[in-house]
N, C-alpha and C positions, 0 to 999 in steps of 0.2 A: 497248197501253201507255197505264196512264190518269195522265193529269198532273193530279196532286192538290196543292195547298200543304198543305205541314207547319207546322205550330210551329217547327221548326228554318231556316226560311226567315221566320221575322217578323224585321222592321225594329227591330222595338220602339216602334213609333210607331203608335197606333192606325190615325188614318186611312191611313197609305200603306200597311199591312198588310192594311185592306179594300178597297183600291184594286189591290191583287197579287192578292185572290184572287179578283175579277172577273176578270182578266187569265189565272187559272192556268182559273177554270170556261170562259171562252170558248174557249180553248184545247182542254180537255178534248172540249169538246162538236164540235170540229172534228175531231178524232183520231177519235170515236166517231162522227161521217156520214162518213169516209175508210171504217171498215171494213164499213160497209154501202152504201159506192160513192153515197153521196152527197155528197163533198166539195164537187162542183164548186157545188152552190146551195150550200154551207154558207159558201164563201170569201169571194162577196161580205157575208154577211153578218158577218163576222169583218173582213173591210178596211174595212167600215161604223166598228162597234164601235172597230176599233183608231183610225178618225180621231178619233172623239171622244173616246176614254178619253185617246188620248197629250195631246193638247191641252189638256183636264183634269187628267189626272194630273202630269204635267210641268211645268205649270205649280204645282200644291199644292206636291209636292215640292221645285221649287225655290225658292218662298215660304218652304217650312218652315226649309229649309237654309241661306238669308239670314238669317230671325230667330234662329235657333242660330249663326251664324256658322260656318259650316259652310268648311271649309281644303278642299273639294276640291269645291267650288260648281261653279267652271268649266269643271273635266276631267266631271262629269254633265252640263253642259248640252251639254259637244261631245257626247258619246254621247247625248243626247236630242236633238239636231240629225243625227245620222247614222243614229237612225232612224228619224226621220222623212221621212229624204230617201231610205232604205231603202223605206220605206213606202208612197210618194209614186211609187216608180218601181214598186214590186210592183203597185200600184191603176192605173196607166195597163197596165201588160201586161194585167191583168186586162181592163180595159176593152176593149181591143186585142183578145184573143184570146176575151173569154168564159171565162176558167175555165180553161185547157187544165191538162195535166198539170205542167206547167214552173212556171206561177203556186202550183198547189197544195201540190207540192214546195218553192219557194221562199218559201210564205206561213209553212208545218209548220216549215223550217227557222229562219228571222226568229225565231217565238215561242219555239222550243224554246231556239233560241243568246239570246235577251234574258232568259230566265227561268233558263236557268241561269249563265248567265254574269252577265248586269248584277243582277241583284235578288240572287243569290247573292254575289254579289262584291262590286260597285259599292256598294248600295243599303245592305246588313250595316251596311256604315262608320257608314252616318247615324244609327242608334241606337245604335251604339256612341261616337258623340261626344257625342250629345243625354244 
């Protein structure tokens, strides 16, 4: 199953559109070491990636979403604070276990449920007010 971004998933907002699809290629590239049984070095490097992108992206976005005045600022930053604490607990199992089966499953899960859920759902909103 390869996780590609579509056009029908842009924000309408340049930059957090090319900030989604580093998000969708990292993703991808982790589905694609699962089916040749390399996830487990692939996870760290994806819980790497996710600390820095969320940090960065999260912070753009809700930069952008102040300067447009954006009505639903707060309920994104709760969900940008839940997953990072999503995050935060996935990267200490990680570190705890090494990779095991449970982190990997639950890393697959996080990206899959944030990309289709928040950036389809959540994220839509914000070019559609801009």
């Amino acid at each position: 199953m390869a996780i590609v971004w579509t056009q029908d998933l842009s924000v309408g907002v340049n930059s957090i559109d090319k900030q989604h699809q580093q998000l969708f290629e990292m993703a991808d590239e982790l589905f694609e070491a699962g089916k040749t049984g390399k996830s487990k070095e692939k996870i760290g490097e994806l819980l790497n990636f996710l600390d820095a992108y969320t940090k960065q992206h999260f912070r753009d976005e809700e930069s952008y979403m102040a300067t447009i005045k954006y009505p639903g600022l707060a309920e994104q930053q709760t969900a940008h604070k839940a997953f990072i604490n999503e995050l935060t607990k996935l990267s200490a199992e990680y570190d705890k276990s090494g990779g095991n089966i449970a982190v990997i499953i639950g890393a697959n899960q996080m990206v899959v449920d944030w990309l289709t859920k928040h950036i389809s759902g959540m994220d839509k909103k914000i070019g559609a007010h801009a």
